[in-house]
C-alpha positions as CSV (number, residue, x, y, z in Angstrom):
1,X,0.0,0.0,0.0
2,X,3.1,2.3,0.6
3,X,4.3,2.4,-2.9
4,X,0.1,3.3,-4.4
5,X,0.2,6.1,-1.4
6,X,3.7,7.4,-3.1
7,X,2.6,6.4,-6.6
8,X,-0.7,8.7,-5.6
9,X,1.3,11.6,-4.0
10,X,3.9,11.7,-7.1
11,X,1.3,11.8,-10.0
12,X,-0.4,14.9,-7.9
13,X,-3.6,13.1,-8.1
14,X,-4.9,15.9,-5.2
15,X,-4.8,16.4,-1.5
16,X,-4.0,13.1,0.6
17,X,-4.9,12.4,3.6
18,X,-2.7,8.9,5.5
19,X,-4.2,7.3,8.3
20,X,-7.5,9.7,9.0
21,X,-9.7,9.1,11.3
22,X,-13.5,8.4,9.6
23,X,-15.6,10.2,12.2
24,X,-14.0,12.9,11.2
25,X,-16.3,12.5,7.9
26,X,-19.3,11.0,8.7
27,X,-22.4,12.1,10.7
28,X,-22.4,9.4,12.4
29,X,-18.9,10.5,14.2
30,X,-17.7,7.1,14.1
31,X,-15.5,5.0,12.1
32,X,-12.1,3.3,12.3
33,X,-8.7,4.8,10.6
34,X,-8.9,5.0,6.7
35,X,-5.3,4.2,5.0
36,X,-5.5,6.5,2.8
37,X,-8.2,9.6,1.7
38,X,-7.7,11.0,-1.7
39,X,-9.6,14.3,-3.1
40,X,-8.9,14.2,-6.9
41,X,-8.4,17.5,-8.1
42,X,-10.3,17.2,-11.1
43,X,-11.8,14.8,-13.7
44,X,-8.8,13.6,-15.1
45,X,-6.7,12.8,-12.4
46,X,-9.5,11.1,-10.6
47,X,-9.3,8.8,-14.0
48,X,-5.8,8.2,-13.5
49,X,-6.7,7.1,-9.5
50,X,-8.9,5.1,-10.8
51,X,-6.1,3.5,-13.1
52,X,-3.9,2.8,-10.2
53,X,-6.9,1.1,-8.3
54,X,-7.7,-0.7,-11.2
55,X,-4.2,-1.7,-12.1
56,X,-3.3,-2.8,-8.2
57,X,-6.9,-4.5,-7.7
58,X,-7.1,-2.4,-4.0
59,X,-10.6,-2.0,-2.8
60,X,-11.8,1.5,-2.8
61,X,-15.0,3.3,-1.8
62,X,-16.5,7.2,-2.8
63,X,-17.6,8.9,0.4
64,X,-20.1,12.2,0.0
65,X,-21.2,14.2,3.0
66,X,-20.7,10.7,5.1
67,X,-24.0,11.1,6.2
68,X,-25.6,7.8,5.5
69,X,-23.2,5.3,5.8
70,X,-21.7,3.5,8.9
71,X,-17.7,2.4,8.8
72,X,-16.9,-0.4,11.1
73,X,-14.2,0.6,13.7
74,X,-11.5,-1.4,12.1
75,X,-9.2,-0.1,9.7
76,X,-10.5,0.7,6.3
77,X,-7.2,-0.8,4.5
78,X,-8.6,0.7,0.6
79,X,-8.3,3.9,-0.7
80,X,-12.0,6.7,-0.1
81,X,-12.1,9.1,-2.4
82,X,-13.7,12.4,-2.0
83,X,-14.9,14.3,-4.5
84,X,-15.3,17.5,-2.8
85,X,-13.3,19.3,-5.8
86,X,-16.1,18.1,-7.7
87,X,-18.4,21.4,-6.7
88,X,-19.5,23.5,-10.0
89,X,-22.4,24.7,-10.4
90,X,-24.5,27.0,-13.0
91,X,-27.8,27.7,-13.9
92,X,-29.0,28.0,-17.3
93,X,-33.3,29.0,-16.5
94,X,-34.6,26.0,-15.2
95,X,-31.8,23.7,-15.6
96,X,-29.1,23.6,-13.0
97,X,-26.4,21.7,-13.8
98,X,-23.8,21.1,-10.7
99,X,-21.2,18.7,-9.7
100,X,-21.4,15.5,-7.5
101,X,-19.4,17.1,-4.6
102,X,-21.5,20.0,-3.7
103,X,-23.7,20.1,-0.7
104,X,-27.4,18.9,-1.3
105,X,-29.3,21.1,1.5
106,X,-26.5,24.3,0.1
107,X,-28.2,24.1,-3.1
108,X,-31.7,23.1,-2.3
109,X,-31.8,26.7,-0.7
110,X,-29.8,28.4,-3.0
111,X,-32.5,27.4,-5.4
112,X,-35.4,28.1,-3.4
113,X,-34.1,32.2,-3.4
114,X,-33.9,32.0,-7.0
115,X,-37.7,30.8,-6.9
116,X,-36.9,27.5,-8.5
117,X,-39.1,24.8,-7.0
118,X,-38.3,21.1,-6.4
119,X,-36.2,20.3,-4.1
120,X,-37.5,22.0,-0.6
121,X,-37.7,18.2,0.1
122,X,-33.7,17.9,-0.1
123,X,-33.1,21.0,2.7
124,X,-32.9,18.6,5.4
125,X,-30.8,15.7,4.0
126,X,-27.2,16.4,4.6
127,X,-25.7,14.9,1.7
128,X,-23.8,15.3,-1.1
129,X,-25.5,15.6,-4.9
130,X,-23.6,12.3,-5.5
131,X,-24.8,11.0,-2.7
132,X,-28.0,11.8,-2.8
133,X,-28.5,10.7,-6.5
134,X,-26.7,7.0,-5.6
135,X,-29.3,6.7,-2.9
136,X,-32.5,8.4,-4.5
137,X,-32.3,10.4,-1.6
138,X,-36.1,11.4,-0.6
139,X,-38.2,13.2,2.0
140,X,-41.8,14.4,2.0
141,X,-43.1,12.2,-0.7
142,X,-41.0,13.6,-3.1
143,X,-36.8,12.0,-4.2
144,X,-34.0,12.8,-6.6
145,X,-35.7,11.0,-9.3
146,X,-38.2,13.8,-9.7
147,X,-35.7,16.6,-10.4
148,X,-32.9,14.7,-12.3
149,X,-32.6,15.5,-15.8
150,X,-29.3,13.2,-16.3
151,X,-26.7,12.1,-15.0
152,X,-23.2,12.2,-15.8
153,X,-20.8,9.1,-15.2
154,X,-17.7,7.3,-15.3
155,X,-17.9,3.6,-15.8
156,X,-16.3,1.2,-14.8
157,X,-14.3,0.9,-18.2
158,X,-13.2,4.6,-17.6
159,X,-15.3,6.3,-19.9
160,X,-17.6,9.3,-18.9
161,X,-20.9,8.8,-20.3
162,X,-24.4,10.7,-19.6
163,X,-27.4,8.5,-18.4
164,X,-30.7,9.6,-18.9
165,X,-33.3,9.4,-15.7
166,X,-34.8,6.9,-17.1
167,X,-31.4,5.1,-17.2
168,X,-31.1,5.8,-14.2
169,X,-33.6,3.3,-13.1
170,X,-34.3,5.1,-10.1
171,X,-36.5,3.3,-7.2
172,X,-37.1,4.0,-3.9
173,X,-33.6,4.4,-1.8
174,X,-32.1,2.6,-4.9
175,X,-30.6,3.8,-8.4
176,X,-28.5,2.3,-11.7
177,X,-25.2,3.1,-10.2
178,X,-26.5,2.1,-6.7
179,X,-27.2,-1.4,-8.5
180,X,-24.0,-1.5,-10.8
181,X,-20.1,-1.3,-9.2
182,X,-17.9,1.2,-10.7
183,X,-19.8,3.7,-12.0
184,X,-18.9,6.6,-10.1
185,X,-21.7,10.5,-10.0
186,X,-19.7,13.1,-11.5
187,X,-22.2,15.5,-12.2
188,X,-26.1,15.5,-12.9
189,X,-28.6,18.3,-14.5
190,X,-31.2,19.1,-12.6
191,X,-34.5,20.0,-14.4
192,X,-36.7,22.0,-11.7
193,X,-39.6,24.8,-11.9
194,X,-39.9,28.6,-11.8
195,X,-42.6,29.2,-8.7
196,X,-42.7,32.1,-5.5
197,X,-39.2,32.7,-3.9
198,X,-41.3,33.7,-1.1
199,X,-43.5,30.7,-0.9
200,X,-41.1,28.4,-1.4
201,X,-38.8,29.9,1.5
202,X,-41.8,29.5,3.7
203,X,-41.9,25.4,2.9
204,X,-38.0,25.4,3.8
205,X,-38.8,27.3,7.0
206,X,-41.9,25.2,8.0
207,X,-40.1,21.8,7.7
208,X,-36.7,23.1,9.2
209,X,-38.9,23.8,12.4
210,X,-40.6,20.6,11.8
211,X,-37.4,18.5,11.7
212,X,-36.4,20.3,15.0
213,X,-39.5,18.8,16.8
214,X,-39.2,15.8,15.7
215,X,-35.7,14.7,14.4
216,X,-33.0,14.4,17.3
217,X,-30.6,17.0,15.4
218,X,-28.5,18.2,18.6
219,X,-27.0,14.6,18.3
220,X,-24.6,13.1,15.2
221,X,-26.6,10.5,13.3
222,X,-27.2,9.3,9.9
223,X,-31.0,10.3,9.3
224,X,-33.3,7.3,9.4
225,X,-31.7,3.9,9.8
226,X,-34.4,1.9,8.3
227,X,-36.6,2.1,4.7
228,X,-40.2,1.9,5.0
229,X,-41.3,-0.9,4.0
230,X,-44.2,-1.0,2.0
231,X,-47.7,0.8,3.3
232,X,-45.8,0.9,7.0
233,X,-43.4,3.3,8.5
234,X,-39.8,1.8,10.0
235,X,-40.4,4.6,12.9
236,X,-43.5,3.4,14.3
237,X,-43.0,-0.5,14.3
238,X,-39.8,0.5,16.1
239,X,-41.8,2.6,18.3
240,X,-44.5,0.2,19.0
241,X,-41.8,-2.6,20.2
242,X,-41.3,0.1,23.4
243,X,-37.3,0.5,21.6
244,X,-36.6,4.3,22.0
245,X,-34.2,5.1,24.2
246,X,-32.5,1.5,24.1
247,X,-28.8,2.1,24.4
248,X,-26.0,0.3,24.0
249,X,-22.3,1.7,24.7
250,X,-22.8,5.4,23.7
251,X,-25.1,4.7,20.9
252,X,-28.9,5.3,21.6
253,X,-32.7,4.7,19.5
254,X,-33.9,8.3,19.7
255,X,-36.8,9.2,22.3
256,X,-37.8,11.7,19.3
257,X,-37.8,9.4,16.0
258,X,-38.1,5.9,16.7
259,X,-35.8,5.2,13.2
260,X,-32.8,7.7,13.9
261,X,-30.1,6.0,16.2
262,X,-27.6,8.6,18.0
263,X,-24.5,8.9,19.4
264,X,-24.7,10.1,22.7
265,X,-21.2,11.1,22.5
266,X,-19.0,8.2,23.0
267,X,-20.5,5.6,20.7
268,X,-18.6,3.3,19.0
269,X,-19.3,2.0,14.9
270,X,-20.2,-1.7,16.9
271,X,-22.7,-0.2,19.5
272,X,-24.8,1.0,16.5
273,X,-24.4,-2.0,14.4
274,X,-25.3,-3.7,17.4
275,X,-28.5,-1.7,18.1
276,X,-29.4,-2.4,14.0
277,X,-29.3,-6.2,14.8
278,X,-31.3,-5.7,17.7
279,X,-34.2,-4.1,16.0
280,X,-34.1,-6.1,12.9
281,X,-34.3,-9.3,15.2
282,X,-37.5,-8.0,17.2
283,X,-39.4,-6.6,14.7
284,X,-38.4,-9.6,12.2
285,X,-39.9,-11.4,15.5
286,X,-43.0,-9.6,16.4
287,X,-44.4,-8.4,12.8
288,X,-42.3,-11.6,10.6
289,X,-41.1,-8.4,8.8
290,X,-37.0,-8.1,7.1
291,X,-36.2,-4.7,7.8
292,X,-33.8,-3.2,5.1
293,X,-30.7,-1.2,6.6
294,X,-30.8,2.3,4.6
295,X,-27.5,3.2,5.5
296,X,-24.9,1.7,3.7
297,X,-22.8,-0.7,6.2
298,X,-18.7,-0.1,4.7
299,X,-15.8,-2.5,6.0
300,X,-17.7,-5.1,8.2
301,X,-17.1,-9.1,7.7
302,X,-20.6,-9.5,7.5
């Protein structure tokens, strides 16, 4: 691994990062040591990274906003690659076209000012556009699939190619390059709708508060732990199994939404793996229902 870190460093691929802590990067504040974090600077030398990983067969993973995923608190011994750099964005009318690194909630109000309408669902999910668009990132009845125009990607070949939305293949909590390794988000066009600056401020405002009464935000977490499975709500079967405020370690099933789990301040990655299993086993138990982890589970044997 020592000779890809100086390979990485000599070709200026982009800021490197050698054995940095993950909670640094992820809502959950958890996480073991990752070997190496690379930020390519740009398109072309996140190919060439991508050549090196491909050449040496090392494991790799793209980390956003970290704020749906849970690292284990072993050592993540691949390369993460951040594609913060990865941060245009312009708007052409309607259209906004903007790059996989920038901040999904940043732009979702930027927008709203502008009195483009569409994604007041997105400004309360802390994630990147990349993120968001490998997820289908949703709230309020509304996702990613109903704003995305395309989607521009590199596959796994190393080719940058632009997938429709209907390429895409979007579901709920899923996508194409969700479904298929190796594509990687580099940017997507966002197709939205002229409406009232003002009213559209006032739907941002409403569900901000409304997140605050009912979201524990004064603690690190990851959003909702859980997808809704179909005609039910994770929260409530979680809530009905008398689960909120079980704790293990320092890791805790929120008294104010049955489906976030917190970090009370000293949790560890396997006190809130542990709590998953817990509630998957109950409510698989009591309602003979398979609960599906939203949060993407990185570096863990199982």
């Amino acid at each position: 691994m020592e000779k890809i870190i100086n390979e990485i460093m000599t070709k200026k691929i982009g800021d490197v990062e050698v054995n940095a802590k993950l909670s640094k990067y992820t809502t959950y504040k958890v996480g073991g040591v990752a070997k190496i974090i690379v930020h390519p600077k740009n398109l072309d030398k996140l190919v060439e990274l991508m050549e090196i990983i491909n050449r040496e067969n090392v494991k790799y993973f793209i980390l956003g906003n970290g704020s749906n995923v849970l690292f284990s608190d072993k050592e993540y011994e691949g390369i993460i690659i951040k594609l913060d750099n990865f941060s245009d964005m312009e708007i052409n009318d309607n259209l906004v076209r903007v790059g996989a690194g920038y901040s999904l909630v940043k732009l979702a109000n930027e927008v709203s000012k502008l009195g483009l309408g569409g994604l007041e669902f997105a400004s309360g999910i802390p994630g990147s556009i990349g993120g968001a668009v490998f997820m289908n990132a949703g709230a309020y009845n509304a996702d990613m699939k109903s704003v995305v125009k395309s989607v521009k990607v590199l596959t796994p070949d190393l080719k940058v190619i632009t997938l429709t939305n209907s390429e895409m293949d979007f579901k709920y909590r899923e996508s194409f390059i969700q479904d298929n390794r190796g594509y990687i988000c580099l940017e997507v066009i966002l197709k939205l709708k002229h409406g009232d600056k003002e009213a559209l401020q006032e739907v941002i405002k409403d569900r901000k508060l409304k997140r605050k009464k009912t979201q524990p935000l004064e603690y690190p977490s990851a959003g909702s732990v859980f997808r809704n499975p179909d005609g039910l709500f994770a929260g409530k079967l979680i809530e009905d199994l008398n689960l909120k405020g079980y704790q293990i370690g320092g890791a805790k099933i929120s008294e104010k939404h049955a489906n976030f789990i917190i970090n009370t301040g000293n949790a560890k990655a396997s006190d809130i793996k542990e709590i998953i299993d817990v509630i998957k086993e109950k409510v698989k138990d009591k309602y003979n229902i398979n609960l599906r982890v939203e949060q993407r589970l990185v570096n863990w044997d199982d």
